[in-house]
Every structure is written in C-alpha cells, then in structure tokens.
PQR file of N, CA, C, O and H, with PARSE charges and radii, in Angstrom:
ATOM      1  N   UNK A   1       0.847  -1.177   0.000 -0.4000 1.5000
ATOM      2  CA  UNK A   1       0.000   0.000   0.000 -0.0000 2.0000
ATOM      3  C   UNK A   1       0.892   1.240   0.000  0.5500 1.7000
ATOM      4  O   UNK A   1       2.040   1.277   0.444 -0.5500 1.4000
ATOM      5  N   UNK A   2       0.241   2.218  -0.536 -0.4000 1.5000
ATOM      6  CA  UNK A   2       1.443   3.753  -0.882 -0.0000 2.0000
ATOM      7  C   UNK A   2       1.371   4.170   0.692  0.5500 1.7000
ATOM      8  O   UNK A   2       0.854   3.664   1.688 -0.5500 1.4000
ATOM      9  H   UNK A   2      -0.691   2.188  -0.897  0.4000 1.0000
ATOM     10  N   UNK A   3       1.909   4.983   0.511 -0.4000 1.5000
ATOM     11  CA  UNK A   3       2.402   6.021   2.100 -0.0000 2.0000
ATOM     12  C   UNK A   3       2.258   7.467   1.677  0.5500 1.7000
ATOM     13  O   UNK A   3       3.025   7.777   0.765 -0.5500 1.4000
ATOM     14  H   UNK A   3       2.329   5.394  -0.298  0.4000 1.0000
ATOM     15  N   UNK A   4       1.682   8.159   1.996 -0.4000 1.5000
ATOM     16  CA  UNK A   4       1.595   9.773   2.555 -0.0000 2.0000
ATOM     17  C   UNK A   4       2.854  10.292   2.225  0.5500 1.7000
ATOM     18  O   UNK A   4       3.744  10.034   3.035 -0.5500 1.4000
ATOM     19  H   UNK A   4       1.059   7.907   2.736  0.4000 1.0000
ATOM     20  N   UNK A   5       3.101  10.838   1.417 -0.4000 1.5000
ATOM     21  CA  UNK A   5       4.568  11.613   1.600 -0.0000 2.0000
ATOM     22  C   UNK A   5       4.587  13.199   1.387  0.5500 1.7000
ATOM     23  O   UNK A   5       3.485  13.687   1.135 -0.5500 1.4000
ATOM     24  H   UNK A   5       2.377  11.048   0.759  0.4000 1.0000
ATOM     25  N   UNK A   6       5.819  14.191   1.460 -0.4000 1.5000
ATOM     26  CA  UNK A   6       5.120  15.597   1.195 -0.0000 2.0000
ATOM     27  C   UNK A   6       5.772  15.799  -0.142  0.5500 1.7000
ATOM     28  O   UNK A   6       6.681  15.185  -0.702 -0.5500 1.4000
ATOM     29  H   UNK A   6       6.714  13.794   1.666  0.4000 1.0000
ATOM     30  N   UNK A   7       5.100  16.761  -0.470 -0.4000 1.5000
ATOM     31  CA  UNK A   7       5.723  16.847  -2.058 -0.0000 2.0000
ATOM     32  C   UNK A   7       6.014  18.567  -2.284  0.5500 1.7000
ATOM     33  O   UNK A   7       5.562  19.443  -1.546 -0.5500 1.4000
ATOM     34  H   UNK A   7       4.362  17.260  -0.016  0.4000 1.0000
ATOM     35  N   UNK A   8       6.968  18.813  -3.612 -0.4000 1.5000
ATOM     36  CA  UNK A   8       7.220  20.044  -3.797 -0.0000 2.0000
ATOM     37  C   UNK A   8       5.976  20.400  -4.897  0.5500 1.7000
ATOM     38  O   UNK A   8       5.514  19.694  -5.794 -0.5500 1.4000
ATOM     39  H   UNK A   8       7.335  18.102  -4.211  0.4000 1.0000
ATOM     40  N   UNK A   9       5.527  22.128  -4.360 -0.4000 1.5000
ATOM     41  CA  UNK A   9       4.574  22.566  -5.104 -0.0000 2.0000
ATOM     42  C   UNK A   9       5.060  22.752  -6.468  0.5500 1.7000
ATOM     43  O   UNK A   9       6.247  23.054  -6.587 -0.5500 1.4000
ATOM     44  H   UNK A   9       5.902  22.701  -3.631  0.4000 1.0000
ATOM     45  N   UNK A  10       4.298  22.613  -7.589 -0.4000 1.5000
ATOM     46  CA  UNK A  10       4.231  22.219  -9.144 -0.0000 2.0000
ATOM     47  C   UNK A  10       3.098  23.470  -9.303  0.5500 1.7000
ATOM     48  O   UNK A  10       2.294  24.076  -8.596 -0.5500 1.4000
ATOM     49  H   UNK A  10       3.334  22.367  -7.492  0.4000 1.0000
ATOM     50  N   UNK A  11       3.627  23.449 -10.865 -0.4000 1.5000
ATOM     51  CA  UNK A  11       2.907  24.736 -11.868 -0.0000 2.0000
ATOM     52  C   UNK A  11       2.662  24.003 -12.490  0.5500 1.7000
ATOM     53  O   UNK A  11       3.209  23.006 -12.962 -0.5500 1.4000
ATOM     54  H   UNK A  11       4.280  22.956 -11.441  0.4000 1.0000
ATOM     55  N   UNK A  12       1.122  24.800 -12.582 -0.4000 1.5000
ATOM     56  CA  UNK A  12       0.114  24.370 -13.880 -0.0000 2.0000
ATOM     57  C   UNK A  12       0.681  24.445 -15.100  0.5500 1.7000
ATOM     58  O   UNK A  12       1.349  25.474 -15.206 -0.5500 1.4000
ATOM     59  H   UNK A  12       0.678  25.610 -12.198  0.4000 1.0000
ATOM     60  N   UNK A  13       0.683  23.696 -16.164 -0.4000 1.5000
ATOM     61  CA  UNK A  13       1.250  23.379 -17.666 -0.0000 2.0000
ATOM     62  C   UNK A  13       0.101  23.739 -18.284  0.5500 1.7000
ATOM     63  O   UNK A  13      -0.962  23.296 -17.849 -0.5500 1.4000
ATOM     64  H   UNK A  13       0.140  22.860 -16.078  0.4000 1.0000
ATOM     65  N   UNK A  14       0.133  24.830 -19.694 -0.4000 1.5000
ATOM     66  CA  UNK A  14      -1.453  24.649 -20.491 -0.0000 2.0000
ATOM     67  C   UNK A  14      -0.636  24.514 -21.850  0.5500 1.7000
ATOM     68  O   UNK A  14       0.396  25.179 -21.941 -0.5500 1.4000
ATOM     69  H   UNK A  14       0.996  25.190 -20.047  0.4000 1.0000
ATOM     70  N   UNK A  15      -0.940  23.871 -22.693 -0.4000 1.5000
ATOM     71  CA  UNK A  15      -0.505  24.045 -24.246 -0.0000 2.0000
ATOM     72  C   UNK A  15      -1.254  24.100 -24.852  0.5500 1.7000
ATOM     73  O   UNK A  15      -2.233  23.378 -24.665 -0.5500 1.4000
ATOM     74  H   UNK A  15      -1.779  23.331 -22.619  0.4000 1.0000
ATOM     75  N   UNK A  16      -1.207  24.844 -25.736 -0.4000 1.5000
ATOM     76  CA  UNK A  16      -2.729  25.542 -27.152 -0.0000 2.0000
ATOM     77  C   UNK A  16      -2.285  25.340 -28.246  0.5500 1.7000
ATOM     78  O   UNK A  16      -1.140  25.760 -28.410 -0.5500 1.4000
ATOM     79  H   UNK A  16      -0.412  25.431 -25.888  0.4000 1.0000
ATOM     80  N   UNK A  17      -2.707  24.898 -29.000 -0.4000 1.5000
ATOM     81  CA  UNK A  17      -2.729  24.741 -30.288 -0.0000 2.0000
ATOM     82  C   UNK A  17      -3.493  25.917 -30.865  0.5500 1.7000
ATOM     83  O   UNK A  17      -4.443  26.264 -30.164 -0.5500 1.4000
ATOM     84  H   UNK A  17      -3.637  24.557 -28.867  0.4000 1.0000
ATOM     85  N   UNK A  18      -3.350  26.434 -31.694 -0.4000 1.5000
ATOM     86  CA  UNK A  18      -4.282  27.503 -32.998 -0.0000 2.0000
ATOM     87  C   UNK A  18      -3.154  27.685 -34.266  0.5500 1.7000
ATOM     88  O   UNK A  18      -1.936  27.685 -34.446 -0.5500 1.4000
ATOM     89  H   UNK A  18      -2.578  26.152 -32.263  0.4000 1.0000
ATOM     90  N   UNK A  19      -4.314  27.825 -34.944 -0.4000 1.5000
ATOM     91  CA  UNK A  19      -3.438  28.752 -36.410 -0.0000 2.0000
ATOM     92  C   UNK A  19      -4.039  30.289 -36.699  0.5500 1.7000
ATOM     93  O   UNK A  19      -3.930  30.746 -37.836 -0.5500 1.4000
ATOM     94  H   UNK A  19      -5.303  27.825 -34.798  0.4000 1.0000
ATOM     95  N   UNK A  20      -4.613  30.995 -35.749 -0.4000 1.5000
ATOM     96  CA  UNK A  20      -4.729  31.976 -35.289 -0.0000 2.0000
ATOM     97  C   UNK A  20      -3.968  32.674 -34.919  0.5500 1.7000
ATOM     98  O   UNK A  20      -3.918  32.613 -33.690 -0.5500 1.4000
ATOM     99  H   UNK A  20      -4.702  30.624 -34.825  0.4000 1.0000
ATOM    100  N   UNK A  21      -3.079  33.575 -35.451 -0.4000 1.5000
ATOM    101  CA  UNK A  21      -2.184  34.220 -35.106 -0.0000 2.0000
ATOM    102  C   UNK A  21      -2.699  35.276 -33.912  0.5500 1.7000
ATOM    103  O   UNK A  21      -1.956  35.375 -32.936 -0.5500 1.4000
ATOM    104  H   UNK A  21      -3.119  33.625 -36.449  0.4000 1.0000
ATOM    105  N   UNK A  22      -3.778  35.973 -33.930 -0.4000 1.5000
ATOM    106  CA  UNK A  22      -4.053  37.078 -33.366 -0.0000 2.0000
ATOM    107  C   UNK A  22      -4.710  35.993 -31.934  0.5500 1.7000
ATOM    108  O   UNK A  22      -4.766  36.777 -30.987 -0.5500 1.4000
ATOM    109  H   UNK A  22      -4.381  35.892 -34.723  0.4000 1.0000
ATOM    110  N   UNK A  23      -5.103  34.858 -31.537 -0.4000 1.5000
ATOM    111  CA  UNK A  23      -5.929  34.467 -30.466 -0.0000 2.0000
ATOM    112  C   UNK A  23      -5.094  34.825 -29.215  0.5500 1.7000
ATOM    113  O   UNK A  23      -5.744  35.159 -28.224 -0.5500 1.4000
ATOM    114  H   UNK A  23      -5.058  34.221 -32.307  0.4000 1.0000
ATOM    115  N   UNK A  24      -3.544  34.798 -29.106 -0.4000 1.5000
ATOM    116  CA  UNK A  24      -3.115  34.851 -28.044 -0.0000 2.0000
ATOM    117  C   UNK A  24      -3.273  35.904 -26.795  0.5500 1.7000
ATOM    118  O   UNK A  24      -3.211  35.587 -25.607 -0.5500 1.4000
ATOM    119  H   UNK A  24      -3.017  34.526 -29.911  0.4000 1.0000
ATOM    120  N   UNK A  25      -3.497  37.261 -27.328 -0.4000 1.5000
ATOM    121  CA  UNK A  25      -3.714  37.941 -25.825 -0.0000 2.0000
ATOM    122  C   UNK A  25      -5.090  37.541 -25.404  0.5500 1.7000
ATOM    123  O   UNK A  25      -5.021  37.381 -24.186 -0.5500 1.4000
ATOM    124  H   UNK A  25      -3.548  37.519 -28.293  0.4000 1.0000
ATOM    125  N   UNK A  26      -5.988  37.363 -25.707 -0.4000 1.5000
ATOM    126  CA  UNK A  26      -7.557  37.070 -25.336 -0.0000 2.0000
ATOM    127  C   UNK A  26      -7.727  35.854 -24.614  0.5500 1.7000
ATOM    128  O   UNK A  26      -8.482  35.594 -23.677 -0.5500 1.4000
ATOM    129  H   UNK A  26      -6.044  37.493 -26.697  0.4000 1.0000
ATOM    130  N   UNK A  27      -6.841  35.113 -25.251 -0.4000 1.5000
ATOM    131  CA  UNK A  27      -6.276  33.101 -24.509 -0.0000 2.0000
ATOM    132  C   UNK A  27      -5.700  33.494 -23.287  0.5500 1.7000
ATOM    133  O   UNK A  27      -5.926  32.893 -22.236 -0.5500 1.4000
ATOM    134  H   UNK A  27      -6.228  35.323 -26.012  0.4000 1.0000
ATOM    135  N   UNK A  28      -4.911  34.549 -23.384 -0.4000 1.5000
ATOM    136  CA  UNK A  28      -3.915  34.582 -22.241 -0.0000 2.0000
ATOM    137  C   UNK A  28      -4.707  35.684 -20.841  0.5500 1.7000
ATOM    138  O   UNK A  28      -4.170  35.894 -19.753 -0.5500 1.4000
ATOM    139  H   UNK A  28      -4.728  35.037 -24.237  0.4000 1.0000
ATOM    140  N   UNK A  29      -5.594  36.044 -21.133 -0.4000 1.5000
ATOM    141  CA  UNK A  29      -6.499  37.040 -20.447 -0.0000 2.0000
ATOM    142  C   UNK A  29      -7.634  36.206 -19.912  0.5500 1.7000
ATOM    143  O   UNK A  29      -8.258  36.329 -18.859 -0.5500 1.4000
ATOM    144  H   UNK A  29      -6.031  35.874 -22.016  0.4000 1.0000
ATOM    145  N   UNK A  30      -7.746  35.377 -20.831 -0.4000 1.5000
ATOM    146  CA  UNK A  30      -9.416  34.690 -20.048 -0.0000 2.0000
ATOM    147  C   UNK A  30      -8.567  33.391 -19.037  0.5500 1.7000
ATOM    148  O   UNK A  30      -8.966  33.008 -17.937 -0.5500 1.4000
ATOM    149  H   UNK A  30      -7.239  35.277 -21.687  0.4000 1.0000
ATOM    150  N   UNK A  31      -7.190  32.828 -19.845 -0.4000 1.5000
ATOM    151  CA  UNK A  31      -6.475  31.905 -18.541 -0.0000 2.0000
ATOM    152  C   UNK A  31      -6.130  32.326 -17.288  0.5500 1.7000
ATOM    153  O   UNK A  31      -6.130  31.639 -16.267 -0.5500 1.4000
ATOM    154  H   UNK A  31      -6.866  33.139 -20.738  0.4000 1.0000
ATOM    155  N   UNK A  32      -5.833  33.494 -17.400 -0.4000 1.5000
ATOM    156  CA  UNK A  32      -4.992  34.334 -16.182 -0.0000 2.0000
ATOM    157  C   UNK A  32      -6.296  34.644 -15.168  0.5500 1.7000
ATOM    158  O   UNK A  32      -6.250  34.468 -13.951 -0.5500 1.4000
ATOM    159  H   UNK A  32      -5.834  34.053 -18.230  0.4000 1.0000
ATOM    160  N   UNK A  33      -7.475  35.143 -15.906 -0.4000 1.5000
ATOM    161  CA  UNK A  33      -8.950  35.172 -15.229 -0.0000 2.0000
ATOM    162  C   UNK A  33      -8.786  33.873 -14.034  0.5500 1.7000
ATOM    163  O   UNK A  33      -8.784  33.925 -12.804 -0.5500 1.4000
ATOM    164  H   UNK A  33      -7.512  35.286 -16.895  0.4000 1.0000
ATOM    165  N   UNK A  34      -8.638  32.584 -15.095 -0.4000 1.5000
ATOM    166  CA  UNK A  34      -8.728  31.038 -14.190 -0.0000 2.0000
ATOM    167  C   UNK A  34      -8.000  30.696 -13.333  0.5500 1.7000
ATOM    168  O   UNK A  34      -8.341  29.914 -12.446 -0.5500 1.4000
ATOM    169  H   UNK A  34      -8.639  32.542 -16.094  0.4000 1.0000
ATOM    170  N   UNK A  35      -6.649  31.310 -13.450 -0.4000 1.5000
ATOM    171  CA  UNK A  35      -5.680  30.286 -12.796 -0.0000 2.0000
ATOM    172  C   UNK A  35      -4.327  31.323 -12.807  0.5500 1.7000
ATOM    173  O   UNK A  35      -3.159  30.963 -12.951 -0.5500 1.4000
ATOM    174  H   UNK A  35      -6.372  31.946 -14.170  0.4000 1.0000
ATOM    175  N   UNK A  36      -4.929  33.009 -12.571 -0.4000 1.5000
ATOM    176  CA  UNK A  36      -3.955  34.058 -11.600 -0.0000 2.0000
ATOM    177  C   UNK A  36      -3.107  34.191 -12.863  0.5500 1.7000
ATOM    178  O   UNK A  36      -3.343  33.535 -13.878 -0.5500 1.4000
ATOM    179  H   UNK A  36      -5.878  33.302 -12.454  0.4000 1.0000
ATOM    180  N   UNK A  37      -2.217  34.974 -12.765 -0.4000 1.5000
ATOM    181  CA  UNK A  37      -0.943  35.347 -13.112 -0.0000 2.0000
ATOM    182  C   UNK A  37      -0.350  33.908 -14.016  0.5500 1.7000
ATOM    183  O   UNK A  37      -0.223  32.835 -13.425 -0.5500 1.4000
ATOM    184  H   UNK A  37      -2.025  35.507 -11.941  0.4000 1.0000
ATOM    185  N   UNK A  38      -0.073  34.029 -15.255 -0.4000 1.5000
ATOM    186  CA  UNK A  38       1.251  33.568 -15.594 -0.0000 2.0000
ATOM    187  C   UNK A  38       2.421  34.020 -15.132  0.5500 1.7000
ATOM    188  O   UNK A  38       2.677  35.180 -14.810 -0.5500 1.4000
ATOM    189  H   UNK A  38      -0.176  34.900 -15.734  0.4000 1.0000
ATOM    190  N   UNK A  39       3.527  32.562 -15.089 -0.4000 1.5000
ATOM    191  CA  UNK A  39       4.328  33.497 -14.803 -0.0000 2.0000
ATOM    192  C   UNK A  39       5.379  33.195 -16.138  0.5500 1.7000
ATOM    193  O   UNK A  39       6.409  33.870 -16.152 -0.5500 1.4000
ATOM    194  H   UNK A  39       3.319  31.620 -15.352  0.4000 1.0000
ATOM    195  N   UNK A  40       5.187  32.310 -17.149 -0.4000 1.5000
ATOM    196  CA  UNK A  40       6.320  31.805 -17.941 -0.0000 2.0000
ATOM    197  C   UNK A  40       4.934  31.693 -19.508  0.5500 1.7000
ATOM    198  O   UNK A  40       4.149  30.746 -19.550 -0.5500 1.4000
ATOM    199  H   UNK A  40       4.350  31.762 -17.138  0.4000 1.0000
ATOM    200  N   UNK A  41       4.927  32.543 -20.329 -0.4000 1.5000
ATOM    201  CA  UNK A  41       4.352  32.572 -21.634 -0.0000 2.0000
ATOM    202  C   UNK A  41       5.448  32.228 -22.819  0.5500 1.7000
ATOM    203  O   UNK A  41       6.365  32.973 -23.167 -0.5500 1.4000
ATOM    204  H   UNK A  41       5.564  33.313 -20.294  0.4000 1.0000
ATOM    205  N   UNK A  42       5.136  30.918 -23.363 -0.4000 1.5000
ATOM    206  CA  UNK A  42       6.117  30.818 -24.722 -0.0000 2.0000
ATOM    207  C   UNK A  42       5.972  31.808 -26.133  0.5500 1.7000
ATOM    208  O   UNK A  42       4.948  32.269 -26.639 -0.5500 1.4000
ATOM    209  H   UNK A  42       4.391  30.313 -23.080  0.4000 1.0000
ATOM    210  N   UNK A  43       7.013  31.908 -26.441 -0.4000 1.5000
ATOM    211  CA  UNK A  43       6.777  32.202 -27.736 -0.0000 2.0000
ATOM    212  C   UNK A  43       5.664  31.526 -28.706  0.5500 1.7000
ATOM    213  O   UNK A  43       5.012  30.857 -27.904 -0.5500 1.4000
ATOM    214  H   UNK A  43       7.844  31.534 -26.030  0.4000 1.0000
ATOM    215  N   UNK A  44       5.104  31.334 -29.940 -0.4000 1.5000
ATOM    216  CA  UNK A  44       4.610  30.911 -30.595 -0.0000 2.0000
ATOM    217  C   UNK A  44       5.773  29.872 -31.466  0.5500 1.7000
ATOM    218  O   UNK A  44       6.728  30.321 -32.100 -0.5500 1.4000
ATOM    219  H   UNK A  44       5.633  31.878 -30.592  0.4000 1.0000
ATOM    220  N   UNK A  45       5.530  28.807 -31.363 -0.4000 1.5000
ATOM    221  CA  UNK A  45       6.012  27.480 -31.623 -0.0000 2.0000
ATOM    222  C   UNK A  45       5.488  27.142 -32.845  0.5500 1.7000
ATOM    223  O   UNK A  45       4.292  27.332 -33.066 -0.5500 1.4000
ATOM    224  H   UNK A  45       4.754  28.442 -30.847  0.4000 1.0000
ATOM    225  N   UNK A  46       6.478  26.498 -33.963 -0.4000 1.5000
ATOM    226  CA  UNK A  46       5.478  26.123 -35.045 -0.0000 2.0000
ATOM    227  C   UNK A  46       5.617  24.041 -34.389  0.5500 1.7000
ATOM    228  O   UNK A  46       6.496  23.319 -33.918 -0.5500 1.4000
ATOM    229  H   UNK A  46       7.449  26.343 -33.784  0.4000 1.0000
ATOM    230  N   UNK A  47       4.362  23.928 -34.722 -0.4000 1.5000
ATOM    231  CA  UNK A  47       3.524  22.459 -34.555 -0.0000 2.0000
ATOM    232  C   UNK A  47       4.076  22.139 -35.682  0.5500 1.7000
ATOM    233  O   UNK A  47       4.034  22.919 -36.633 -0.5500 1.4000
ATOM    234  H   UNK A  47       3.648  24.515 -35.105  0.4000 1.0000
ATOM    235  N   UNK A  48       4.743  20.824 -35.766 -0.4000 1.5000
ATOM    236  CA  UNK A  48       5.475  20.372 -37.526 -0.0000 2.0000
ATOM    237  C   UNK A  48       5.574  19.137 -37.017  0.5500 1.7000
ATOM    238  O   UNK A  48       5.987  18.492 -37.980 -0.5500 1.4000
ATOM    239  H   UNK A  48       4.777  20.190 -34.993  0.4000 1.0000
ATOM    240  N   UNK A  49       5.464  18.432 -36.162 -0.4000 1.5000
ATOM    241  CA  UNK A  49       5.621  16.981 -35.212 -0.0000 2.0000
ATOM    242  C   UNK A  49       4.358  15.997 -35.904  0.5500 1.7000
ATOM    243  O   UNK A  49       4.184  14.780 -35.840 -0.5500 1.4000
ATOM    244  H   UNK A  49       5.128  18.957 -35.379  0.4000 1.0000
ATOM    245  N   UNK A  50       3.875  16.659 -36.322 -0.4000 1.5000
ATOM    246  CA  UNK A  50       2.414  15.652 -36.723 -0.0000 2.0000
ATOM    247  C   UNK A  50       1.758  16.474 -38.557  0.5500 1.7000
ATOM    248  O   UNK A  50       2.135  17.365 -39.318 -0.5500 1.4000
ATOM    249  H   UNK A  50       4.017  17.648 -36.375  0.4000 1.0000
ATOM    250  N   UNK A  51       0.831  15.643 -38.499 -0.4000 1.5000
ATOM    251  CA  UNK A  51      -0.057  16.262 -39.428 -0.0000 2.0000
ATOM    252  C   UNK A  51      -1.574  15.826 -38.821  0.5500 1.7000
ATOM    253  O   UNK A  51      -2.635  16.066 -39.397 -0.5500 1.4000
ATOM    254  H   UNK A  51       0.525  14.919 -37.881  0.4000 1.0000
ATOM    255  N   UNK A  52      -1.430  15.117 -37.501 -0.4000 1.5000
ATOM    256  CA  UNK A  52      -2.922  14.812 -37.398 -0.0000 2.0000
ATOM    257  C   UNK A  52      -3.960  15.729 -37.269  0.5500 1.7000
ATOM    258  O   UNK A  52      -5.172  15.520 -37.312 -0.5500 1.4000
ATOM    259  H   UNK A  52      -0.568  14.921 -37.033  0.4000 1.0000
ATOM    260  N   UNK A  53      -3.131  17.144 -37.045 -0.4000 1.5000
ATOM    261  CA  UNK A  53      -4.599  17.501 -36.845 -0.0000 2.0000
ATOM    262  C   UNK A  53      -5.133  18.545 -38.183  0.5500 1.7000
ATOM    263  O   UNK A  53      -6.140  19.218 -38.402 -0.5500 1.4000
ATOM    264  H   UNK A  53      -2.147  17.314 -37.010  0.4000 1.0000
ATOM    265  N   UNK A  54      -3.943  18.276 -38.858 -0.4000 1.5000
ATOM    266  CA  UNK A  54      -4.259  19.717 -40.138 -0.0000 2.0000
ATOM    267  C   UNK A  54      -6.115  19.306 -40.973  0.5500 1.7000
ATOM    268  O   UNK A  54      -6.843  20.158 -41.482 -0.5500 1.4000
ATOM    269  H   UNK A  54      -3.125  17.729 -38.680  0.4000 1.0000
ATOM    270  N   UNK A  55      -6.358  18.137 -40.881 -0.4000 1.5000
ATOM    271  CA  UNK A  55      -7.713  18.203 -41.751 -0.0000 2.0000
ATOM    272  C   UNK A  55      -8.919  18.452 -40.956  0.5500 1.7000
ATOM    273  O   UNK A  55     -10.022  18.269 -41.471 -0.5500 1.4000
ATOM    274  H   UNK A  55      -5.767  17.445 -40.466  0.4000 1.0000
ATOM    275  N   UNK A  56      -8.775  18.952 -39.449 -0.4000 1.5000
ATOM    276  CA  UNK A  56      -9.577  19.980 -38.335 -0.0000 2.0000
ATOM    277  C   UNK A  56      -8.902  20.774 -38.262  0.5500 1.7000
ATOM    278  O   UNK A  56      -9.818  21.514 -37.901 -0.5500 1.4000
ATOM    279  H   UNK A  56      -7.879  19.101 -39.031  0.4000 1.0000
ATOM    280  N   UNK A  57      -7.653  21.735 -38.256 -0.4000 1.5000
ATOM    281  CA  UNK A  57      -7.427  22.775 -37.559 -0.0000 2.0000
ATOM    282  C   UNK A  57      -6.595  23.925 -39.179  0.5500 1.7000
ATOM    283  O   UNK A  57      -6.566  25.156 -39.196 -0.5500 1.4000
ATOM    284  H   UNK A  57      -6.909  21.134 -38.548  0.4000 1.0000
ATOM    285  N   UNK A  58      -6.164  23.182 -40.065 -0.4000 1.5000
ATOM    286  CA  UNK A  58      -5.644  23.279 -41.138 -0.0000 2.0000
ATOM    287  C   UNK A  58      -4.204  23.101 -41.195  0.5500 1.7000
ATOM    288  O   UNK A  58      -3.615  22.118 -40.744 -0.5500 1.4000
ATOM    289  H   UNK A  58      -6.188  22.182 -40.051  0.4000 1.0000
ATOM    290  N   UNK A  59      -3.735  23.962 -41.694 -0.4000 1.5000
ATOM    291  CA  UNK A  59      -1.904  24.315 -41.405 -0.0000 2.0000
ATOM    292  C   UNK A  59      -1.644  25.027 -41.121  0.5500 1.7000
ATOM    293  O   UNK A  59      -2.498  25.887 -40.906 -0.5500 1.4000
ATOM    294  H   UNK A  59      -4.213  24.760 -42.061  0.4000 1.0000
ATOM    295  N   UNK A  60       0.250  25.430 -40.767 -0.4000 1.5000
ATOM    296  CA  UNK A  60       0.770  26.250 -39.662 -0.0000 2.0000
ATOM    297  C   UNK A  60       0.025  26.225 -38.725  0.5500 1.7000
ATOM    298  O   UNK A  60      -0.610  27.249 -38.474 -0.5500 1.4000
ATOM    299  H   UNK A  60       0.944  24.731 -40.941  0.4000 1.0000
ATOM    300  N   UNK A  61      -0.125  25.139 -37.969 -0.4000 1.5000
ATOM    301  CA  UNK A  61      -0.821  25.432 -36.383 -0.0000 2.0000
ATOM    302  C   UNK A  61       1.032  25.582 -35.563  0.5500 1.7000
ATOM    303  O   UNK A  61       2.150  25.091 -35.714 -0.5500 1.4000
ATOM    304  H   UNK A  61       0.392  24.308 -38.174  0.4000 1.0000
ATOM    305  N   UNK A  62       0.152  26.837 -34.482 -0.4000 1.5000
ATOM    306  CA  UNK A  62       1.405  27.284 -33.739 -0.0000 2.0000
ATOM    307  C   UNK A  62       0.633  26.605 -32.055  0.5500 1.7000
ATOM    308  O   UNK A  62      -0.546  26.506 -31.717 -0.5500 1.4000
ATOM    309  H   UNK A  62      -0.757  27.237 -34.359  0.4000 1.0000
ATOM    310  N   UNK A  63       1.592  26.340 -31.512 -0.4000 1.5000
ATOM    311  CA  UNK A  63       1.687  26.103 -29.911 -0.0000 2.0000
ATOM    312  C   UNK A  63       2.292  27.259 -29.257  0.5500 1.7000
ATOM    313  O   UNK A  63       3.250  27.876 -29.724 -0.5500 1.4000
ATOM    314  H   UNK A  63       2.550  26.419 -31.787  0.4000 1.0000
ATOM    315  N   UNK A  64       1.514  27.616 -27.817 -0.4000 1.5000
ATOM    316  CA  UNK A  64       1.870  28.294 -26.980 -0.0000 2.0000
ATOM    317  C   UNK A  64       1.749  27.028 -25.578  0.5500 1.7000
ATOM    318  O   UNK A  64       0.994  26.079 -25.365 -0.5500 1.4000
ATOM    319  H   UNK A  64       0.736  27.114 -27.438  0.4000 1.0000
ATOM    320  N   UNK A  65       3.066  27.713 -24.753 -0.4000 1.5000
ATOM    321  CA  UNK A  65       2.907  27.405 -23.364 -0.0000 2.0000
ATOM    322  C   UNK A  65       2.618  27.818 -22.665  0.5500 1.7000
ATOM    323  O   UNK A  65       3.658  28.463 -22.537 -0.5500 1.4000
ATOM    324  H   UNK A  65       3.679  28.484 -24.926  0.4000 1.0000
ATOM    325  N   UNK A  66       1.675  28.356 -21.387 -0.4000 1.5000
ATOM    326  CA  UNK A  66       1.670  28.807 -20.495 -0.0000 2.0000
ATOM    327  C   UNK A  66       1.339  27.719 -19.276  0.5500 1.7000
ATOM    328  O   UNK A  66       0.647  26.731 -19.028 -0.5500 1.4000
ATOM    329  H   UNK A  66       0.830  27.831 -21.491  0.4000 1.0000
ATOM    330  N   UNK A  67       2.649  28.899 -18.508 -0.4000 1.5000
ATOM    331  CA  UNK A  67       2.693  28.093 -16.766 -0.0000 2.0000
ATOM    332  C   UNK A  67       2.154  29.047 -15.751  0.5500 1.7000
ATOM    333  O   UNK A  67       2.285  30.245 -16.001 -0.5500 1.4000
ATOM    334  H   UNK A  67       3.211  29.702 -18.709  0.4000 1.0000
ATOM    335  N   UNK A  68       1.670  28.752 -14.836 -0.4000 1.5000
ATOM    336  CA  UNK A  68       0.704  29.480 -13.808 -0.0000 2.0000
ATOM    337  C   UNK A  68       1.596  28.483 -12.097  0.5500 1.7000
ATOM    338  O   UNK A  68       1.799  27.295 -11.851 -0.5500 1.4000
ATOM    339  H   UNK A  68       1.564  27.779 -14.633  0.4000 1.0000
ATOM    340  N   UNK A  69       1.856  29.709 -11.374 -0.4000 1.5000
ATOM    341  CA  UNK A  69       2.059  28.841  -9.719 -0.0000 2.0000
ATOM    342  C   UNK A  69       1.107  28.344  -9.335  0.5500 1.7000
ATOM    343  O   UNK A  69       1.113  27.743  -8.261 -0.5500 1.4000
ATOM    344  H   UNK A  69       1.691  30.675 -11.574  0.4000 1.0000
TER
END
C-alpha cells in the first residue's frame, strides 16, 4: 500500500494549439482570469511533429505554453 509523503509545489502546464495568429492575448487574459498570473508565456512554436490535426485545424498550427504557480 502507498504512504503519505510531502511533495514540492508544481505549476500548472497549459498548451494551445491555434493557427490563429491574433488568439493569443484574449487566450492569455481569459487563462490568467482562471488560474492568476502567468508566470512563464512561450513564444509561438510552429507544430510540424504531426499532421494529425491539419484536416480539423488546417496548417501552420502554432503552440503556446503557459505556466501558472
């Protein structure tokens, strides 16, 4: 059986997908609403790892990170 142990506090991870160039301050305003302050926003990432999602989302989909304490 597990045991009780204490642990170090962890930040929330969010990753977004869009090919929306302009969605990010409005994404980043209604998250910060949820879950306080970012404190670590990525650049815009190009998504090139897959193609699964281009025949729902299209092409150039970009990823953002945001981390929250």
């Amino acid at each position: 059986m597990g045991e009780i142990k204490n642990f170090n506090p962890e930040n929330l991870i969010i990753g977004v997908l869009s090919t929306k160039d302009d969605v990010e301050p409005g994404l980043r305003e209604r998250l910060e609403a949820e879950f306080g302050p970012a404190d670590l926003v990525s650049e815009p990432l190009n998504f090139s790892w897959t193609s699964y999602y281009d025949g729902e989302m299209g092409k150039n989909i970009k990823r953002w990170f945001y981390s929250f304490s």
